[in-house]
py3Dmol code that shows the C-alpha trace and the ligand (Angstrom):
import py3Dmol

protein = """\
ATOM      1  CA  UNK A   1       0.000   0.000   0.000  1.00  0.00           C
ATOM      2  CA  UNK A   2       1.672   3.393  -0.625  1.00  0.00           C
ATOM      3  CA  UNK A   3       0.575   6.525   1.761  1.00  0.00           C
ATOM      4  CA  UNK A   4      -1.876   8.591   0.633  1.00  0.00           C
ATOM      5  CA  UNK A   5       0.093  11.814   2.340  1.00  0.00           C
ATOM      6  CA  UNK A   6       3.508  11.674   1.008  1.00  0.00           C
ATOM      7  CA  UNK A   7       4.176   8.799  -1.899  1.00  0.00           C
ATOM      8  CA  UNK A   8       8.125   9.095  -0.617  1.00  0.00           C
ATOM      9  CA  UNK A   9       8.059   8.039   2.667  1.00  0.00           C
ATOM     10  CA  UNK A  10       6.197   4.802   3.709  1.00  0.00           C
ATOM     11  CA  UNK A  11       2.359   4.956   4.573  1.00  0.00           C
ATOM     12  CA  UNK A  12       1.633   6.257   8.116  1.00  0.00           C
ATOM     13  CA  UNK A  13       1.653   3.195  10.460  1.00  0.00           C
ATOM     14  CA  UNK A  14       2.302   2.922  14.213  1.00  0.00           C
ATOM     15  CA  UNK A  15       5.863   1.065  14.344  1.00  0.00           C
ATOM     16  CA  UNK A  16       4.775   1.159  18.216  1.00  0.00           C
ATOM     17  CA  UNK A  17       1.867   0.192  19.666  1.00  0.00           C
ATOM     18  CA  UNK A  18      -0.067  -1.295  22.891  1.00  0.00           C
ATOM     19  CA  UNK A  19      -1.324  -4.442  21.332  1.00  0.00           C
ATOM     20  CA  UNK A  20       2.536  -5.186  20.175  1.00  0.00           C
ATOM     21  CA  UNK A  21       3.989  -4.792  23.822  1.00  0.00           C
ATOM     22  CA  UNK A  22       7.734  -3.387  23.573  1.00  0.00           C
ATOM     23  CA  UNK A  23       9.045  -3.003  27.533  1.00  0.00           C
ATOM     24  CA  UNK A  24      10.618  -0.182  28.350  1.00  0.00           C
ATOM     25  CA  UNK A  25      14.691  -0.551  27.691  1.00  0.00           C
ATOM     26  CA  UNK A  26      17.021   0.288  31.081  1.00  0.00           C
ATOM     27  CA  UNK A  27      18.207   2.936  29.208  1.00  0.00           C
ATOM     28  CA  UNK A  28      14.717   4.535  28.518  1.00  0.00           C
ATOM     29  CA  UNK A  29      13.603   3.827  32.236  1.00  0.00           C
ATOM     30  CA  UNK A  30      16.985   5.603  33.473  1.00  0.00           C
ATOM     31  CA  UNK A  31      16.174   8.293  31.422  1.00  0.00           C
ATOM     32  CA  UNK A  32      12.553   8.920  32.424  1.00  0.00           C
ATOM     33  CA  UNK A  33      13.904   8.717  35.874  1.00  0.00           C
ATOM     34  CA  UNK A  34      17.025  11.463  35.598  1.00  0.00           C
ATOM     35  CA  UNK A  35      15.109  14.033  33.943  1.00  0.00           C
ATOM     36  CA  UNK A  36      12.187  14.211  35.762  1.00  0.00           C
ATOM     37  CA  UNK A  37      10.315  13.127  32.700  1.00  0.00           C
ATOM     38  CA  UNK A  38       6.267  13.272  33.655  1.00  0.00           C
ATOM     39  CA  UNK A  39       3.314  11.849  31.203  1.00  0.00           C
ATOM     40  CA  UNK A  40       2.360  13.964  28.996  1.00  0.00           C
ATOM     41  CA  UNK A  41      -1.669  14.513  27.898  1.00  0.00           C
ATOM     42  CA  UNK A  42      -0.563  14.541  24.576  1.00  0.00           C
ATOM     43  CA  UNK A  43       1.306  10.958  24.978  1.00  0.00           C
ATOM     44  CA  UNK A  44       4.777  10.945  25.322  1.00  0.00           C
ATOM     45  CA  UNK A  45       6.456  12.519  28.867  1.00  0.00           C
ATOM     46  CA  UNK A  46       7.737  15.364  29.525  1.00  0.00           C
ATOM     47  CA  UNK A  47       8.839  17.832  31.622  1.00  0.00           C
ATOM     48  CA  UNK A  48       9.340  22.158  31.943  1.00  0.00           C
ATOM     49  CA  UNK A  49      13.118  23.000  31.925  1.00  0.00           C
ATOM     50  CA  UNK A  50      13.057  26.933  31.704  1.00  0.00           C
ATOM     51  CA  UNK A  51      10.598  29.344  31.515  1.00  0.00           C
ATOM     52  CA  UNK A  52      11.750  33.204  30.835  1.00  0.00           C
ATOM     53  CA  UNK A  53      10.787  35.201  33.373  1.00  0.00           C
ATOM     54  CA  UNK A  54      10.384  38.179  31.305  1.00  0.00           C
ATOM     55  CA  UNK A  55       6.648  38.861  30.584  1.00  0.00           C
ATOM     56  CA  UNK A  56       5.168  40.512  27.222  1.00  0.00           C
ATOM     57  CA  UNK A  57       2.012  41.270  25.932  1.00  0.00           C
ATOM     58  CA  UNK A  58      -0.513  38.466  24.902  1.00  0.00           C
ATOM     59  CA  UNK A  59      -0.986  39.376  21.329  1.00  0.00           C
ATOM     60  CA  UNK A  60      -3.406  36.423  20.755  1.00  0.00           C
ATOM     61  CA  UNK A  61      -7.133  36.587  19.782  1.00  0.00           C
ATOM     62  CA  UNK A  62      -8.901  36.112  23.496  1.00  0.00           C
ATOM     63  CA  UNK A  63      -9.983  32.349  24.215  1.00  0.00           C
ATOM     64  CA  UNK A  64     -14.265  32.414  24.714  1.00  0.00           C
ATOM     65  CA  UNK A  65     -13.769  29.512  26.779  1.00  0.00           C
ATOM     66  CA  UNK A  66     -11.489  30.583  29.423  1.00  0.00           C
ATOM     67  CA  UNK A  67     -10.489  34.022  30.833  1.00  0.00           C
ATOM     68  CA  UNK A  68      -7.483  35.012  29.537  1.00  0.00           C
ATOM     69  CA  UNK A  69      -4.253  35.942  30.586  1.00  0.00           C
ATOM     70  CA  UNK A  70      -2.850  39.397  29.456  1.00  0.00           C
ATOM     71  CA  UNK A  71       0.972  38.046  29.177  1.00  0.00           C
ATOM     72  CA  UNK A  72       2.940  35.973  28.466  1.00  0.00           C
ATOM     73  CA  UNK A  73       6.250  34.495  29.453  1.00  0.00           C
ATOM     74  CA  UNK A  74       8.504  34.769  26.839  1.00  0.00           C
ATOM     75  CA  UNK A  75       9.700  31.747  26.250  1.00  0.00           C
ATOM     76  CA  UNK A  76       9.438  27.827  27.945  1.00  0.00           C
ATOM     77  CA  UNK A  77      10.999  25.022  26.978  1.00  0.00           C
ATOM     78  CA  UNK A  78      10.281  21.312  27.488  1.00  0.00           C
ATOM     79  CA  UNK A  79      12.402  18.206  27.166  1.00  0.00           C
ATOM     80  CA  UNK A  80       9.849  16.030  25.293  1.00  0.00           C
ATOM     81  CA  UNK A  81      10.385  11.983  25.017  1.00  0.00           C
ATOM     82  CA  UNK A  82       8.353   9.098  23.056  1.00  0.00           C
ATOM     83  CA  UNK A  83       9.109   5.625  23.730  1.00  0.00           C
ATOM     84  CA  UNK A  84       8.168   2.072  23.407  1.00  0.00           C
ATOM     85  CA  UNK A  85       5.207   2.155  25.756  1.00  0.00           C
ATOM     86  CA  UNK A  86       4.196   5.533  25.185  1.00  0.00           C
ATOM     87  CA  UNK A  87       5.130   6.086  21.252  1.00  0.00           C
ATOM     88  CA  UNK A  88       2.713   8.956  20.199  1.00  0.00           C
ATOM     89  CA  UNK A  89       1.974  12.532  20.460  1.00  0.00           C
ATOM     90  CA  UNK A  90      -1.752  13.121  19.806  1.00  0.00           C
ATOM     91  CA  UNK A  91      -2.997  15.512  17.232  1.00  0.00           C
ATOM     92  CA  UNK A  92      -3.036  19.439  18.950  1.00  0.00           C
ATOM     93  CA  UNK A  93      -2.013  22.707  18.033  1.00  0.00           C
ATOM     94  CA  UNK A  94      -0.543  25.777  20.224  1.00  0.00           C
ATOM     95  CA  UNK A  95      -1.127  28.950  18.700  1.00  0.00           C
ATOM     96  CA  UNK A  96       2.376  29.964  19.913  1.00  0.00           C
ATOM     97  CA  UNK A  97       5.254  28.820  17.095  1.00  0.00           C
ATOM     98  CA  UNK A  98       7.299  25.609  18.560  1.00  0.00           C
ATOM     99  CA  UNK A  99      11.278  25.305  17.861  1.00  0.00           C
ATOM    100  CA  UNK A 100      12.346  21.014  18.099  1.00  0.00           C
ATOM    101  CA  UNK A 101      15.531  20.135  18.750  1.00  0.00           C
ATOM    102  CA  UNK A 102      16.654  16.195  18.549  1.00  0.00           C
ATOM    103  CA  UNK A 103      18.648  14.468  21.533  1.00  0.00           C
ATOM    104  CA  UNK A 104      18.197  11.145  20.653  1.00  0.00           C
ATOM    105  CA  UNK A 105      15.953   8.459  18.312  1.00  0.00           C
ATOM    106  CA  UNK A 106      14.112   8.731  15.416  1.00  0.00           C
ATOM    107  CA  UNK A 107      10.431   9.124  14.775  1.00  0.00           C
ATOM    108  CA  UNK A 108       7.703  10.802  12.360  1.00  0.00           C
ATOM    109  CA  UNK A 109       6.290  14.154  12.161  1.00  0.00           C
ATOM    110  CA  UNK A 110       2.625  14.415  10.692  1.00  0.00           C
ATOM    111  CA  UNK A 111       1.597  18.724  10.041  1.00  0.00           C
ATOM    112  CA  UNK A 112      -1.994  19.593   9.128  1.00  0.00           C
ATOM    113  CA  UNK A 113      -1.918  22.720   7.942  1.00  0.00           C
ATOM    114  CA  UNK A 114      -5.597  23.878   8.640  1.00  0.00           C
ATOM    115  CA  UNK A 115      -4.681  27.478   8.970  1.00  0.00           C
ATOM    116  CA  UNK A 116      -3.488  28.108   5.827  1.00  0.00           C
ATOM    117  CA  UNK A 117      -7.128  27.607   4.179  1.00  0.00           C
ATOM    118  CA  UNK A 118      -9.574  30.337   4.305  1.00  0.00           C
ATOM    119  CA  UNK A 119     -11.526  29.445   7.940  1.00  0.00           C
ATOM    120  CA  UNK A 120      -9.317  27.302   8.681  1.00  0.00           C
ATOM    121  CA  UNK A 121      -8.482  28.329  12.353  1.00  0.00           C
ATOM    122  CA  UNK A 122     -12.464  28.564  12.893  1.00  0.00           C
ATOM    123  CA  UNK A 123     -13.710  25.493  14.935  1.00  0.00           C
ATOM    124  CA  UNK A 124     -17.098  24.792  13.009  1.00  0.00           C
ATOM    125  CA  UNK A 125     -15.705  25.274   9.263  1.00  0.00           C
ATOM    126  CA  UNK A 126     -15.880  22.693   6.982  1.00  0.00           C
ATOM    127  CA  UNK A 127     -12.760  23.005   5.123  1.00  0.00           C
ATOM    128  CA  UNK A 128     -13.912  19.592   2.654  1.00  0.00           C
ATOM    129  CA  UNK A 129     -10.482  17.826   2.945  1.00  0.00           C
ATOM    130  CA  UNK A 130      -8.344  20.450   1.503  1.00  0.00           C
ATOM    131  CA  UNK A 131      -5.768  21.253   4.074  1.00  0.00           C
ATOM    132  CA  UNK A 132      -2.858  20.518   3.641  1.00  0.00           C
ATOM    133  CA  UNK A 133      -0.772  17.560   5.005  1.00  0.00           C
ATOM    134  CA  UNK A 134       2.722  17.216   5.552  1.00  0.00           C
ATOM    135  CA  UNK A 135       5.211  14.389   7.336  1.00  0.00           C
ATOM    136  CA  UNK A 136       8.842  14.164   7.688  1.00  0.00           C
ATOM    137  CA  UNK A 137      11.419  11.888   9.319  1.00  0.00           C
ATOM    138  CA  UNK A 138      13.599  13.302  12.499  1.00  0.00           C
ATOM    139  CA  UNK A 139      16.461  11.574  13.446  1.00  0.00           C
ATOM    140  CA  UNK A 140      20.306  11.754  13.196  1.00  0.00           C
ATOM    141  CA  UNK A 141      20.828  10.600   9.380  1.00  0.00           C
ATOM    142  CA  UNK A 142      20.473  14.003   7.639  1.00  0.00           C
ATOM    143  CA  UNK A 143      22.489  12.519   4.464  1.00  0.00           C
ATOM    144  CA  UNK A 144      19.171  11.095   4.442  1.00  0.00           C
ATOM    145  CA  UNK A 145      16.859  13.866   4.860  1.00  0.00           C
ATOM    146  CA  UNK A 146      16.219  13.355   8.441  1.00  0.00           C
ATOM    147  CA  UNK A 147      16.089  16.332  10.312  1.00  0.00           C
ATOM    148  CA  UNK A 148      18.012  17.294  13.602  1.00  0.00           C
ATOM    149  CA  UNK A 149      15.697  20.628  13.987  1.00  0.00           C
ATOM    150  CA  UNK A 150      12.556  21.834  12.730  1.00  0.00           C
ATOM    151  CA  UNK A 151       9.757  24.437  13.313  1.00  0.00           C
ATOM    152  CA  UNK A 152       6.039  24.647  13.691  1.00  0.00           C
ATOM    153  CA  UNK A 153       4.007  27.615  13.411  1.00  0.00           C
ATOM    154  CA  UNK A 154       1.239  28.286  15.557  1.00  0.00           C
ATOM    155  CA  UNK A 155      -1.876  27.581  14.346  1.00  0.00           C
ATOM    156  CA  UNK A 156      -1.013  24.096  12.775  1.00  0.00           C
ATOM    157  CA  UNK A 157      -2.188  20.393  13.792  1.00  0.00           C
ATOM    158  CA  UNK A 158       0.476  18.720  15.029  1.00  0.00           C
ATOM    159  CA  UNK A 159       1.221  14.815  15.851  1.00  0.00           C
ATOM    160  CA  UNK A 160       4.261  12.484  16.375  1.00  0.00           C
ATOM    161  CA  UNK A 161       5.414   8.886  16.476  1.00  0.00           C
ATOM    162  CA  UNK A 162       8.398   6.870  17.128  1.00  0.00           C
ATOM    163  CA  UNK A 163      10.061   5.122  14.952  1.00  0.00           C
ATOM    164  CA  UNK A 164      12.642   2.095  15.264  1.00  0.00           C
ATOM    165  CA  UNK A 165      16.854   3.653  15.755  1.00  0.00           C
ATOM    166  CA  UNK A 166      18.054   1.904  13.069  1.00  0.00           C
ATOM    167  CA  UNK A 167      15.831   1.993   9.782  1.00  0.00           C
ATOM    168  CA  UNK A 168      15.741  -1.482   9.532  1.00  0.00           C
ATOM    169  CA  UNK A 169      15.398  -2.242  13.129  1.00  0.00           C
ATOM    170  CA  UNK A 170      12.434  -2.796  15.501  1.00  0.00           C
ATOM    171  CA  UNK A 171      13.653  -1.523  19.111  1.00  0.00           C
ATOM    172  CA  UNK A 172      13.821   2.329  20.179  1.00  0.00           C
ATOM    173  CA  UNK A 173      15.537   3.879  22.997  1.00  0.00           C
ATOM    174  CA  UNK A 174      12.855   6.850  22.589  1.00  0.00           C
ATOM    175  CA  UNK A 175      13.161   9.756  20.387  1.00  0.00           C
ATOM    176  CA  UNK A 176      14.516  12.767  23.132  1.00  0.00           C
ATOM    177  CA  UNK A 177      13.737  16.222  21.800  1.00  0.00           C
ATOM    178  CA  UNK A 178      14.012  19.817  23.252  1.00  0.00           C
ATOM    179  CA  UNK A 179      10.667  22.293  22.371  1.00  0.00           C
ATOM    180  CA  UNK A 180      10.820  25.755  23.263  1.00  0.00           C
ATOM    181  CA  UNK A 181       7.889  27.862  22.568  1.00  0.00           C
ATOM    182  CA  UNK A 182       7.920  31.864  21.792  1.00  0.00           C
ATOM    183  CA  UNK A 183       5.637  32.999  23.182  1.00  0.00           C
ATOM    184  CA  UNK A 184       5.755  30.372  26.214  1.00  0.00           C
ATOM    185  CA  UNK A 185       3.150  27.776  26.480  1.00  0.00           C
ATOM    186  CA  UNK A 186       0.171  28.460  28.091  1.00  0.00           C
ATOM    187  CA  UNK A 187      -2.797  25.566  28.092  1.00  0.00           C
ATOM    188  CA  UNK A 188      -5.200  28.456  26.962  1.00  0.00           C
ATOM    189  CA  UNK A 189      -3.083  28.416  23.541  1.00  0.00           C
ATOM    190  CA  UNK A 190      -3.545  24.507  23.504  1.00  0.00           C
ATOM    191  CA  UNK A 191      -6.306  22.585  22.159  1.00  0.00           C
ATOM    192  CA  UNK A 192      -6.684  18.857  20.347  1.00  0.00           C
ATOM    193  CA  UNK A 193      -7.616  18.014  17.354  1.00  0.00           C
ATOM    194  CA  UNK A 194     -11.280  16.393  17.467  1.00  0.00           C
ATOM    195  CA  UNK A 195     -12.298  13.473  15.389  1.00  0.00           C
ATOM    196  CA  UNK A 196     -15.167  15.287  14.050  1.00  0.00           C
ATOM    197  CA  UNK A 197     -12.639  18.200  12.649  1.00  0.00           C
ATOM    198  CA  UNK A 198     -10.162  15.977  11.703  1.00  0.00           C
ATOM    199  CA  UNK A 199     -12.587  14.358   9.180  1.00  0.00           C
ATOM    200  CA  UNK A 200     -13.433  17.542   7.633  1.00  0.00           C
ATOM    201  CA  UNK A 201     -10.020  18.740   7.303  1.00  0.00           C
ATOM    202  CA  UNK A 202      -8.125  15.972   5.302  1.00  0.00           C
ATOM    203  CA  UNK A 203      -9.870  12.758   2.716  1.00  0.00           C
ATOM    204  CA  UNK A 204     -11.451  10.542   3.510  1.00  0.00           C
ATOM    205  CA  UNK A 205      -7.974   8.063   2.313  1.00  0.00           C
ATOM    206  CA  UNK A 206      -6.091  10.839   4.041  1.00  0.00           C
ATOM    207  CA  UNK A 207      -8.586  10.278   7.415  1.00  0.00           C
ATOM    208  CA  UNK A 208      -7.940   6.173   7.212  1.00  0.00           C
ATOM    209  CA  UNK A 209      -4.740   6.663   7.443  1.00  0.00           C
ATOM    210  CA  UNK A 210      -3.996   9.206  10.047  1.00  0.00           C
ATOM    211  CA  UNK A 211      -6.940   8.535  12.544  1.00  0.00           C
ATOM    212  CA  UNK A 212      -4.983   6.544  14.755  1.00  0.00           C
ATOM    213  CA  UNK A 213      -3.296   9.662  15.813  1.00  0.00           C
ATOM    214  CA  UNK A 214      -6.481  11.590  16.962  1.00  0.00           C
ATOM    215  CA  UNK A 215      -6.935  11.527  20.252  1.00  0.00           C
ATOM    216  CA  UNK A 216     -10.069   9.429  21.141  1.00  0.00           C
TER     217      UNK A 216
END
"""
ligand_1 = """\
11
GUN
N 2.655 21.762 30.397
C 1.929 20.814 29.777
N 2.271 20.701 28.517
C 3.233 21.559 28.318
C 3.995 21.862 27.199
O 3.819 21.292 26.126
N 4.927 22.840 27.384
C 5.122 23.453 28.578
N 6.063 24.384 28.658
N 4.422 23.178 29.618
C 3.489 22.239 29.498
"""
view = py3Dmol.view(width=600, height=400)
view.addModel(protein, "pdb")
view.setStyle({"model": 0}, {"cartoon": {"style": "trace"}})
view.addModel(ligand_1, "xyz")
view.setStyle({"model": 1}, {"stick": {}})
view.zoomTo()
view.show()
């Protein structure tokens, strides 16, 4: 079967899941355990290691739902960490940009670019399947177009998966990376990407393929 997403890269399949049991490694356990590393609602762990102190001005539209916060800090960052038993970051968007750095591992990126189409950061649109969707490989072999950093704008749909170390391999140590959001993260700026959305943002080939990833 080739991926309906990106006909390069192979079709958008957990390498990691709970019904194929993969233990946690010593090294992933020790690893969890000297940074601190929390679960993460997303999926994954992770945990806050700065956050600037200096405040500026919340510059983004106010949040119906919940009162909202007139600053900002300026910056946080977050070590971030997949593994075996926890292998995926749920679709969600922050509407602050996100800068990822790779430690360690390899795994998947998977953008939906909803806010690039006209309504597209509206929650009751229909956008009829036409944003777009993008994936790419991180990891340490950027002779092979993996990448060791990478950016995401506010605004975009955002999910993440581990993949085996070696290409043709089936164990992970976890895929360590370093986010730091400008402005910092705030859980007002955070929401997840419904099922019901999801379906009207991509096709329906595009929806088979990905909905493993949407939070249920
Ligand atoms: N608290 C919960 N999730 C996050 C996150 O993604 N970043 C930061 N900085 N704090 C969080």
């Amino acid at each position: 079967m080739s991926s309906t997403i990106d006909s390069s890269l192979a079709p958008l399949t957990p390498s990691f899941s709970p019904t194929t049991p993969h233990p946690e490694s010593s090294t992933t356990q020790s690893i969890l355990q000297h940074l601190n590393l929390q679960p993460h609602p997303e999926g994954g762990y992770f945990v806050e290691t700065d956050r600037d102190p200096l405040r500026v001005p919340n510059t983004f539209a106010p949040n119906p739902s919940s009162k909202s916060v007139e600053t900002r800090s300026a910056s946080t960052t977050i070590f971030y960490y997949l593994t075996p038993t926890s292998p995926l970051g749920h679709f969600h968007r922050n509407k602050a940009r996100t800068v990822h750095t790779l430690h360690k591992g390899r795994g998947r990126y998977v953008l939906i670019h909803a806010d690039e189409v006209k309504g597209g950061y509206d929650e009751w649109t229909n956008l009829a399947g036409k944003a777009r969707v993008e994936t790419f490989v991180v990891g340490q072999d950027v002779q092979a177009g993996e990448r060791l950093q990478w950016v995401v704008e506010g605004g975009k749909y955002k999910a993440s998966f581990l993949l085996p170390d070696e290409k043709d391999g089936e164990s992970s140590d976890g895929l360590l990376i370093s986010e730091t959001v400008v402005p910092g993260f705030e859980f007002e700026d955070h929401d997840f990407l419904e099922q019901e959305r999801f379906e009207t943002l991509v096709t329906p080939e595009q929806a088979k393929e990905m909905e493993w990833m949407v939070r249920k």
